[in-house]
C-alpha positions as CSV (number, residue, x, y, z in Angstrom):
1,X,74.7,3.2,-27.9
2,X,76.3,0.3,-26.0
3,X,75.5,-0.1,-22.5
4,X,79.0,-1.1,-21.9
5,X,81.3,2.0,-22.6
6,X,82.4,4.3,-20.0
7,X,80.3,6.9,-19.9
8,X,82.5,10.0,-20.5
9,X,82.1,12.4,-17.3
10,X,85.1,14.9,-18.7
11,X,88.0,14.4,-20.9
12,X,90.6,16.7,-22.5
13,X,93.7,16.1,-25.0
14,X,96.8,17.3,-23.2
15,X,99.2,19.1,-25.5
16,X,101.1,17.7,-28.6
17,X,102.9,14.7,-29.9
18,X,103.3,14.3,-26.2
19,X,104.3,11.1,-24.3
20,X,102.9,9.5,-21.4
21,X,103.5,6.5,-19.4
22,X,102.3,4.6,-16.1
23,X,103.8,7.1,-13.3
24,X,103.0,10.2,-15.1
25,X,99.1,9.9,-13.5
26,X,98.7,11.0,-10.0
27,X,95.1,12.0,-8.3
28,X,95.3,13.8,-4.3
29,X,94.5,16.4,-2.8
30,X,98.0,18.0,-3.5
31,X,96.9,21.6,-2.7
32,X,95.6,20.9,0.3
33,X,92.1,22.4,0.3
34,X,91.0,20.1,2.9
35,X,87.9,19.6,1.1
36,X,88.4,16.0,0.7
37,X,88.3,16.6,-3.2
38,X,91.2,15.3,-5.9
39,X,92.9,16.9,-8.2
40,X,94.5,15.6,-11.4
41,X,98.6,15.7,-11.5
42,X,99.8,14.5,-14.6
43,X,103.6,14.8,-15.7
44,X,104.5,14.1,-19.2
45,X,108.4,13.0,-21.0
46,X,108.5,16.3,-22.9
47,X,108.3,18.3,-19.2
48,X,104.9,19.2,-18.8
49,X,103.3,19.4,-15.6
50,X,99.5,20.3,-15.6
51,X,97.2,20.2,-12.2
52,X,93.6,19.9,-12.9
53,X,90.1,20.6,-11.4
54,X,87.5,19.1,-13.3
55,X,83.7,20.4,-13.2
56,X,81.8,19.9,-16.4
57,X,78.7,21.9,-16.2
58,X,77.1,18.6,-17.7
59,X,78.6,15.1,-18.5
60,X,80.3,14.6,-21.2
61,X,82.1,18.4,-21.6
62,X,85.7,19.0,-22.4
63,X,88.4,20.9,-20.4
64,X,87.1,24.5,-19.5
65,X,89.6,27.1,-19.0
66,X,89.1,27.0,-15.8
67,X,89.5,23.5,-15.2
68,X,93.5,23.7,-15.5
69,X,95.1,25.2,-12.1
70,X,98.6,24.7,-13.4
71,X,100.8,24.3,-16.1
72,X,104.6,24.6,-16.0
73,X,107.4,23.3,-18.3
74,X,110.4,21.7,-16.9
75,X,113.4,21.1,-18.7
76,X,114.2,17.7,-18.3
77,X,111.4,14.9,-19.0
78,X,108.9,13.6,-16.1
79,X,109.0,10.3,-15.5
80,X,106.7,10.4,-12.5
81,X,104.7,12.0,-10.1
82,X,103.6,11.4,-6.6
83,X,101.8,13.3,-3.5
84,X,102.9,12.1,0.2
85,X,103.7,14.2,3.3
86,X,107.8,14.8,1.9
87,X,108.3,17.8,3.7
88,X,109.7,17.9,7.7
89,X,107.9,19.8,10.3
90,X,104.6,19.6,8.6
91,X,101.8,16.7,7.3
92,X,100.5,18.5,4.4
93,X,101.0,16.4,1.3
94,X,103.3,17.9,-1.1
95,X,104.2,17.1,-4.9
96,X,107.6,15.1,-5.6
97,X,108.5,15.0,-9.7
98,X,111.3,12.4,-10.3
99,X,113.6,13.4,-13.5
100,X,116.5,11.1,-14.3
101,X,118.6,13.0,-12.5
102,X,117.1,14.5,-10.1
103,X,114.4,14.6,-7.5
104,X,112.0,18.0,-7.0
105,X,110.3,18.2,-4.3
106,X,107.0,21.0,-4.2
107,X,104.7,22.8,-2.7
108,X,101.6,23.3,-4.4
109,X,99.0,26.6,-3.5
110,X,96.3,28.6,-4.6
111,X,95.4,32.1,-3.8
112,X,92.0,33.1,-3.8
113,X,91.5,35.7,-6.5
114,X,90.2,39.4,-6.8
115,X,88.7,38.8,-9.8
116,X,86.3,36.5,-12.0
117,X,89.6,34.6,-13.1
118,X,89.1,32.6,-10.2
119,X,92.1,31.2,-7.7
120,X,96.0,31.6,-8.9
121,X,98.1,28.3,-7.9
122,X,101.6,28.1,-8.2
123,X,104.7,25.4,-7.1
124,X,107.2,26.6,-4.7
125,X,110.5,24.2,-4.4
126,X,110.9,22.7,-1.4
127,X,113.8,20.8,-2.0
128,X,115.6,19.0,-4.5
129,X,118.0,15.6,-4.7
130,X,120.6,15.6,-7.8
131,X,121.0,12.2,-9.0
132,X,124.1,10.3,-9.3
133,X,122.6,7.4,-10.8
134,X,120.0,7.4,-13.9
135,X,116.4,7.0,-12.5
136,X,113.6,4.5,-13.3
137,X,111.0,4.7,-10.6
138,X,110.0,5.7,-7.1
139,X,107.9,4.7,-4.0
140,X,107.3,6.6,-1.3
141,X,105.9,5.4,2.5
142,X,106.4,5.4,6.0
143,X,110.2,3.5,6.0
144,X,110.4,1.8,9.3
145,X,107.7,2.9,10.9
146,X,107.9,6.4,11.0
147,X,104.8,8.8,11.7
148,X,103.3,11.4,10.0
149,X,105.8,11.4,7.6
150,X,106.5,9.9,4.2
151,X,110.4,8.8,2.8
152,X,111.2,8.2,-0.2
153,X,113.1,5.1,-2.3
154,X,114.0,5.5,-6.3
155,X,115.2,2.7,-7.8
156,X,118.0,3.2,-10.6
157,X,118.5,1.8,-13.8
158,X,121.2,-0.2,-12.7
159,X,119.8,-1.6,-9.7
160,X,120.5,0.8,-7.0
161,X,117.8,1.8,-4.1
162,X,118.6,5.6,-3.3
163,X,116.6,6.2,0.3
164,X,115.6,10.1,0.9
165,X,114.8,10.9,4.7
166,X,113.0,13.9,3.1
167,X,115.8,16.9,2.9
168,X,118.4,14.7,2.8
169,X,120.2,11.5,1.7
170,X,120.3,8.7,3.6
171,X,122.0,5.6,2.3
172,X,121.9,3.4,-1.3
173,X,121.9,-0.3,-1.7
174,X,122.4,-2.6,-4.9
175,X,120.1,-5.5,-6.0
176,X,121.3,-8.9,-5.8
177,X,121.4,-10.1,-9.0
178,X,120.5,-7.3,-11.3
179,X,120.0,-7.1,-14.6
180,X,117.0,-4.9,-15.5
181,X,114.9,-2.5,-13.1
182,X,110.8,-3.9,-12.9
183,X,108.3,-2.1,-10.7
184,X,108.6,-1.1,-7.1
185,X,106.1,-0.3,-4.2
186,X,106.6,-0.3,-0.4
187,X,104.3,-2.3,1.9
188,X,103.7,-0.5,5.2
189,X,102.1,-3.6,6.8
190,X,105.1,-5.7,6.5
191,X,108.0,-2.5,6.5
192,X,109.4,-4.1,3.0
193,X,110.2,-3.3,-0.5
194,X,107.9,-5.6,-3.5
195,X,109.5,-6.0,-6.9
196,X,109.7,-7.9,-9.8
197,X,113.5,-9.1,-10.8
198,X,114.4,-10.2,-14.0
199,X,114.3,-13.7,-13.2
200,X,110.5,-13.4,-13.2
201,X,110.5,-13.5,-9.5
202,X,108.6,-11.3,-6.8
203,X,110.9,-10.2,-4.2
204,X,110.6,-8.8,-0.7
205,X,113.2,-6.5,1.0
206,X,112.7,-5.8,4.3
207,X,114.0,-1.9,5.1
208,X,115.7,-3.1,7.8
209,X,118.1,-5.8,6.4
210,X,118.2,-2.3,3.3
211,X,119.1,-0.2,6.3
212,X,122.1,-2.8,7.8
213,X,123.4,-4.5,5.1
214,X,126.4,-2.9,3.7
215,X,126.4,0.4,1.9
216,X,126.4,0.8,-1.7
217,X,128.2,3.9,-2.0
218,X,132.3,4.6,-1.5
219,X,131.8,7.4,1.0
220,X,132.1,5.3,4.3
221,X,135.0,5.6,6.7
222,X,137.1,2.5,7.6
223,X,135.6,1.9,10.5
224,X,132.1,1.8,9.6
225,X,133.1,-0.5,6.8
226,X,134.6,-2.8,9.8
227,X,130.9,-2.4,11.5
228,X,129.0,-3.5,8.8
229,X,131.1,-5.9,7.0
230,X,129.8,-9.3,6.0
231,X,125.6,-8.1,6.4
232,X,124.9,-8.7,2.9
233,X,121.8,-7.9,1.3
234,X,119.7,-10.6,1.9
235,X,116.0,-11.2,0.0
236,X,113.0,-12.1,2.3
237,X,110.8,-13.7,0.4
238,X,111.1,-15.3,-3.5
239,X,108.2,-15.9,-5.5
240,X,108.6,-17.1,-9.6
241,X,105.9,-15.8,-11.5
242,X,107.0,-17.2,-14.7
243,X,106.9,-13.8,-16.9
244,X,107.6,-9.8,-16.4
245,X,105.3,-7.7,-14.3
246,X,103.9,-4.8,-15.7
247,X,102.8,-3.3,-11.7
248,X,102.8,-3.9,-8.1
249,X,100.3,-2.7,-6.0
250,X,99.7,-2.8,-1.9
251,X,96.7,-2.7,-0.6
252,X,95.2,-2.7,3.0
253,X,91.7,-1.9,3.4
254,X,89.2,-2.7,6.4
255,X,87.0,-5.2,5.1
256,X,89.8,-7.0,3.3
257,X,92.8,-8.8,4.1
258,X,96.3,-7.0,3.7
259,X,97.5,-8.2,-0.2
260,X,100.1,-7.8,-2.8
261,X,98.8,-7.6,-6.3
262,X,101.1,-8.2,-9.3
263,X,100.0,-7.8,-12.8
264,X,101.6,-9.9,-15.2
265,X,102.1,-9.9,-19.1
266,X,99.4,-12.8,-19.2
267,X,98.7,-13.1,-15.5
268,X,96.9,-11.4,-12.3
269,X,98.5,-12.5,-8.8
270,X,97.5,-12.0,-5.5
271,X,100.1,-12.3,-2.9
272,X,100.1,-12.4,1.3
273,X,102.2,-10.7,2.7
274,X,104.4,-13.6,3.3
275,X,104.4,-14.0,-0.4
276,X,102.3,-17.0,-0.4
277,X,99.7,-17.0,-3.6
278,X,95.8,-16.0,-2.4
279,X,94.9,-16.3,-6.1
280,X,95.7,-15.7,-9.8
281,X,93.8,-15.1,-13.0
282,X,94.8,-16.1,-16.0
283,X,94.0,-13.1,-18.4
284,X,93.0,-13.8,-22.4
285,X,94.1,-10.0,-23.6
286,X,97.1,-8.1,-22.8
287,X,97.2,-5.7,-19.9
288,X,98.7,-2.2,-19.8
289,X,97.8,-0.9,-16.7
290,X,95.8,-1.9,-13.4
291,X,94.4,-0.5,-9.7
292,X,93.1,-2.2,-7.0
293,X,90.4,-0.7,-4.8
294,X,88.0,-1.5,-1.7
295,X,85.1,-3.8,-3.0
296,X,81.7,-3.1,-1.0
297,X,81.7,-6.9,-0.7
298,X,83.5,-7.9,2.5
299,X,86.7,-9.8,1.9
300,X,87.0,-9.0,-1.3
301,X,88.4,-6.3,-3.3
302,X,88.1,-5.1,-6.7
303,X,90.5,-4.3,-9.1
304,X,90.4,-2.8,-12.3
305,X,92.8,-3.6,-15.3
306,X,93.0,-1.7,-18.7
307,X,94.4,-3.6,-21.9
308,X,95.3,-2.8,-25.1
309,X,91.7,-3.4,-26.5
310,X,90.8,-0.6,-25.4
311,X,89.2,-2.3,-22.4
312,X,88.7,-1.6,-19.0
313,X,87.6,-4.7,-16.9
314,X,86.1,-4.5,-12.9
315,X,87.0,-8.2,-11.3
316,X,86.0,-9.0,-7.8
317,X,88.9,-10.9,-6.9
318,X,88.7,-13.7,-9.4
319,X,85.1,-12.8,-10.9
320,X,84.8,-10.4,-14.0
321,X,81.9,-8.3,-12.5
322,X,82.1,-5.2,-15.5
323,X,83.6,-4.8,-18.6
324,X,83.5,-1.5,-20.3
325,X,84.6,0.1,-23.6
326,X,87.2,2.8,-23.5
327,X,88.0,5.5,-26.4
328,X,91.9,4.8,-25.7
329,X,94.3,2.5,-24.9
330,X,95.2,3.4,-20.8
331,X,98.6,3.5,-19.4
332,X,97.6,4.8,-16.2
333,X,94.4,4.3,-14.5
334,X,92.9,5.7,-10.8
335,X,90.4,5.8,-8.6
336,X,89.4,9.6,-7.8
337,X,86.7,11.3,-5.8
338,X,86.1,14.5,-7.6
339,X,83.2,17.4,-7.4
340,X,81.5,14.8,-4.4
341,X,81.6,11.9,-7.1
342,X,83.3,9.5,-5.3
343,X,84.9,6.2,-7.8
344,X,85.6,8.6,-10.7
345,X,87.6,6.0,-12.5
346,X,90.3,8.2,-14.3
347,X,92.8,7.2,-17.3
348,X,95.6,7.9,-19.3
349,X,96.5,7.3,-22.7
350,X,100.2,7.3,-24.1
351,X,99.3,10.2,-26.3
352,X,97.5,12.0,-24.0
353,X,94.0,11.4,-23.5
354,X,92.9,12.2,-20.2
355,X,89.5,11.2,-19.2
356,X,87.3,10.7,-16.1
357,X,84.8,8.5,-16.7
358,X,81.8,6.4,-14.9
359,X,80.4,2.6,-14.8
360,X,76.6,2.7,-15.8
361,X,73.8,3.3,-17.5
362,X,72.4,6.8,-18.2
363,X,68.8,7.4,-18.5
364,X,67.1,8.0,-22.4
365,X,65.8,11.1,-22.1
366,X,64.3,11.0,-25.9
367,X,60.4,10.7,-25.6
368,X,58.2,9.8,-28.8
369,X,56.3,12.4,-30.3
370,X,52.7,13.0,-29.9
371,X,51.0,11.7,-33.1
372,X,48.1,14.2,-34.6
373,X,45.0,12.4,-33.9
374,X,42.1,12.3,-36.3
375,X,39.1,10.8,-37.1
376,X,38.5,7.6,-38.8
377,X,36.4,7.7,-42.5
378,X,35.5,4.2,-42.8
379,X,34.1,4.1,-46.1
380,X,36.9,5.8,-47.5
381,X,38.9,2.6,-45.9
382,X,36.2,0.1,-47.3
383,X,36.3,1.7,-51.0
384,X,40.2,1.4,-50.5
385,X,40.2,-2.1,-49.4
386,X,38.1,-2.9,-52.2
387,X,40.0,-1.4,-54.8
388,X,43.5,-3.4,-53.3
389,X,41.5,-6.6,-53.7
390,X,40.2,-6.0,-56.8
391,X,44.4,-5.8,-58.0
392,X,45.2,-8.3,-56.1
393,X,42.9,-11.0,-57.8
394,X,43.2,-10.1,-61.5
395,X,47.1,-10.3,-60.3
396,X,46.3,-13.5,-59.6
397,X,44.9,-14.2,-63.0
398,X,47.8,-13.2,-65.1
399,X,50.3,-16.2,-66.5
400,X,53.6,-16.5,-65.1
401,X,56.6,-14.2,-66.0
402,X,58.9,-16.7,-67.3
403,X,57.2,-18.9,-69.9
404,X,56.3,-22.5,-69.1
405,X,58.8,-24.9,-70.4
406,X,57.4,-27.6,-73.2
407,X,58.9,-30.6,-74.4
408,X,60.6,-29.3,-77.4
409,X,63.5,-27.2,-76.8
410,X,63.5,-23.6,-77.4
411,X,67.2,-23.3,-79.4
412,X,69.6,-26.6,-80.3
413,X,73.0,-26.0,-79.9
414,X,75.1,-29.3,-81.8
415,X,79.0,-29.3,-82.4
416,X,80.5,-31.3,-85.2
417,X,84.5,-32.2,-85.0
418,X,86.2,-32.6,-88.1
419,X,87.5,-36.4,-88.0
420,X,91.0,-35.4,-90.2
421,X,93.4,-32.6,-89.0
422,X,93.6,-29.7,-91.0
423,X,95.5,-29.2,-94.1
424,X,96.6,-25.7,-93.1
425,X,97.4,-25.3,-89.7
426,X,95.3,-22.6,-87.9
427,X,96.9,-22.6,-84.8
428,X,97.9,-18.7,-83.1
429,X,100.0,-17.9,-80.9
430,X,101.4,-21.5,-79.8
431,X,104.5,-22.0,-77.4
432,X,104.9,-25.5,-78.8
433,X,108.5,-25.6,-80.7
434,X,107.8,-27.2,-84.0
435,X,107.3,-26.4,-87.5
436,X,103.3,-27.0,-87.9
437,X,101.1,-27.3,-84.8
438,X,98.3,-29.3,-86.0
439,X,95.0,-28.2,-85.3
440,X,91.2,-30.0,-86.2
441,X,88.3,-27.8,-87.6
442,X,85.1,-27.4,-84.7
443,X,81.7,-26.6,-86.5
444,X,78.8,-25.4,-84.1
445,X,75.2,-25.5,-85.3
446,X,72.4,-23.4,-83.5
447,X,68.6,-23.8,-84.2
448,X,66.4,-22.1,-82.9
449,X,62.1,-22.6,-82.5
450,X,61.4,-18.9,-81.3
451,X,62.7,-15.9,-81.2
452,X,66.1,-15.5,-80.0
453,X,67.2,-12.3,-79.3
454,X,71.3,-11.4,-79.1
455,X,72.2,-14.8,-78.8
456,X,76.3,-15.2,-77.5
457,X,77.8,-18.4,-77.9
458,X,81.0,-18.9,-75.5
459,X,83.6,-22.3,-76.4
460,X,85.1,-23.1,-73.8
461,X,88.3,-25.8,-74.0
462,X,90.5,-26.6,-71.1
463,X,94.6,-25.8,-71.0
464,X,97.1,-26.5,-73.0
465,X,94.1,-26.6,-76.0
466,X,93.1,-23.0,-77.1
467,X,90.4,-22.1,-79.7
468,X,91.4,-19.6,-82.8
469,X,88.2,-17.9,-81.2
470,X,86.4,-18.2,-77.7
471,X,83.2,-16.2,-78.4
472,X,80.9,-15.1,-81.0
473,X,77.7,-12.4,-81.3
474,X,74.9,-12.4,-83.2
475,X,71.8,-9.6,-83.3
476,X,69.2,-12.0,-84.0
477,X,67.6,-15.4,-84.8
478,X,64.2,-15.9,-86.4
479,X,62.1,-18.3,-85.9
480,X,62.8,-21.9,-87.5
481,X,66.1,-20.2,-88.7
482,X,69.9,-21.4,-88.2
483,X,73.0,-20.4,-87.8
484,X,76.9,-21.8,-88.1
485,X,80.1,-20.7,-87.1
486,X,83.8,-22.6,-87.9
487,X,86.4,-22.4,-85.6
488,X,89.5,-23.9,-84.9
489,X,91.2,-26.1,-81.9
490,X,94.8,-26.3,-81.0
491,X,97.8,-27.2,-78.9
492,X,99.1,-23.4,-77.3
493,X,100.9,-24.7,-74.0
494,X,103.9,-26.9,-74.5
495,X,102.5,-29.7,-72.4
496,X,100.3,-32.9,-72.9
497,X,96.6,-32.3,-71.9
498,X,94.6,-33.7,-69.5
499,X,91.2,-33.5,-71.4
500,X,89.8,-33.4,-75.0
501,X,86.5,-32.2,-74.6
502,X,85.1,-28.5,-74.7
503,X,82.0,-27.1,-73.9
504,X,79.7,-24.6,-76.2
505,X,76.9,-22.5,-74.1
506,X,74.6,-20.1,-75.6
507,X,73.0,-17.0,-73.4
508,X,69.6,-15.1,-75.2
509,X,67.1,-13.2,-74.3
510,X,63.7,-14.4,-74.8
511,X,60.5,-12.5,-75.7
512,X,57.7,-12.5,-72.7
């Protein structure tokens, strides 16, 4: 077993034929147990949702029935999931499922159970937002600095922002120049919106200039149109990347500086916050799916990127520190702290294959078996030895297997070429066009010494010249005995040749 494959902690297959992509994978605390531990939210395009608790009783175990809190079917397809305080007058983090046309917004619980079933959960709806626009994506975060609450932005798929101040709507703004949605995030740090454009740039939004510049929609009154006319949407920061971006991640952590990390088709970015480049590394795969996450290094952080090899590779900023083998492809990967395992590294593959998995070695736990001791009979092992000398030196004695070669040959093979053409033509089979193809008589002599035993003689000629026959079989040669066969040589391809010479070889079998 490879020391470099992700040591399987718990996995299950989640349903069938079933499609997955990257915002379908969500890991929180979404019931709010206040036991610091995640649990597994994973939406899927045919309307799934399933909430799940692992707790293998050893590594390595699929899904117990116990394992899944939830499961409820929606009608329309998932396209992502995401856990955030989304409800007023309370912090507790709450479940919002984005459809294409509309937002959900819900409450996730368990009751503790009578019985040895264990807990019930179930999803209340809190609220819901009906689309008037086709979604792509979300991000969620505290819009201009608001506290202990989280607002919602869902970009369109034709380039709308749609803002939610929880329970209800509060404005939309186009994209400047937009031609095809790319990923979105928030970053709290800098109160702005990160995406990719289709020029292959990164571009910064501050909420702000969202919030004043005029609206998108055809709702306003005349005057408010007269307040806010000419504040056009104006981009804070540019940066060209040079190809599409697969994700966007912000990330803030103590011992590291605030960063924006981009993952490219063939690239890995790290941005300021002023959009200034930290780094890059140029990647030699292709990506699918990536997550930063604190590194125990100071200033640095660590970020994990899946490919489609099936790889999963741990870089401290520009140094590949890991790389591990996966069983799947991801589209999703996170960072979980489940059953007091914190850095559960989970991932998602587009068909379905959920696993949680860890870095490392595990211990063998295979010992050798006791051998039966016994005593030692050395003169049994001296008689033994004895004996295995004895064979090996009359061995020694014994002539060769193949018999020593001698300066007069074992078999003569001559060939004798008629100097005059012959009478009759025998030529077969020839794609010259003409009355007669002339062909010239080949008689082949073999002599042999010794014992030949079933001799085959092979002529060989090269294209356009063909032989009336190639090969010829005889039982067997006595001693100082000889044989003869005739044959015949003539033009078969309607072409000039390059060579006039043949071969004749002879394969036997020879007595030892």
């Amino acid at each position: 077993m490879s020391l470099f494959k992700a040591r399987d902690w718990w996995s299950t297959i989640l349903g069938e034929k079933e499609e997955f992509d990257q915002g379908c994978l969500c890991v929180a605390d979404v019931d709010n147990s206040g036991s610091g531990q995640d649990k597994i939210v994973v939406g899927s395009y045919m309307g799934y949702l399933r909430i799940f608790n692992p707790h293998p009783v050893k590594p390595g175990d699929g899904v117990q029935p116990e394992d899944l809190l939830l499961e409820v079917q929606f009608r329309e397809p998932i396209l992502q999931v995401e856990v955030g305080k989304f409800v007023s007058g309370t912090e507790g983090l709450h479940l919002a499922v984005l459809h294409y046309r509309k937002l959900c917004v819900y409450a996730v619980s368990g009751t503790l159970g009578n019985v040895e079933h264990g807990n019930q959960y179930q999803i209340k709806l809190m609220y819901e937002h009906h689309l008037q626009r086709t979604a792509c994506n979300m991000t969620y975060g505290p819009f201009g600095g608001v506290k202990g609450r989280d607002l919602i932005c869902i970009q369109s798929m034709d380039g709308m922002l749609m803002l939610f101040e929880q329970e209800s709507y509060a404005f939309g703004r186009f994209l400047p120049g937009f031609l095809l949605p790319g990923p979105l995030t928030y970053s709290s740090r800098t109160d702005s919106f990160i995406t990719v454009s289709s020029c292959r740039q990164v571009e910064s939004y501050k909420y702000q200039v969202l919030a004043f510049a005029t609206d998108a929609d055809e709702r306003q009154e005349p005057e408010q149109q007269k307040l806010s006319s000419g504040k056009r949407l104006v981009v804070d920061w540019v940066l060209n990347i040079g190809e599409q971006a697969l994700d966007i991640s912000v990330v803030s952590f103590n011992q590291a500086v605030s960063s924006v990390f981009v993952l490219g088709e063939r690239n890995f970015f790290c941005l300021k916050d002023n959009g200034q480049i930290r780094f890059m590394k140029k990647l030699d795969y292709s990506p699918s799916c990536f997550i930063p996450y604190c590194s125990v290094k100071e200033g640095t952080i660590n970020t994990l990127v899946g490919n489609h090899s099936k790889m999963l590779n741990v870089y401290q900023d520009v140094t590949l520190k890991w790389a591990t083998q996966l069983p799947h492809i991801p589209v999703s990967v996170k960072v979980a702290n489940v059953q007091g395992l914190k850095g559960i590294i989970v991932t998602l593959s587009d068909s379905g294959h959920l696993q949680c998995s860890y870095l490392g070695t595990d211990p063998s736990l295979f010992q050798a078996p006791r051998v039966d001791s016994r005593e030692i009979n050395y003169e049994e092992f001296d008689a033994e030895m004895k004996e295995l000398q004895k064979i090996i030196k009359e061995a020694t004695k014994t002539q060769d297997i193949l018999p020593k070669s001698e300066k007069q040959r074992d078999l003569i093979v001559t060939a004798e070429v008629s100097p005059d053409l012959d009478a009759e033509s025998q030529a077969i089979d020839s794609e010259v066009k003409a009355e007669s193809v002339p062909s010239v008589t080949v008689k082949i002599t073999i002599q042999n010494r010794v014992t030949v035993q079933k001799p085959n003689l092979a002529v060989c000629v090269q294209a356009p010249l063909a032989v009336t026959r190639d090969q010829f079989i005889f039982d067997h040669l006595e001693p100082d005995s000889s044989e003869t066969v005739v044959l015949s040589v003539f033009l078969k391809g309607n072409y000039s040749p390059s060579e006039l010479e043949g071969n004749c070889m002879v394969s036997y079998n020879a007595p030892t």
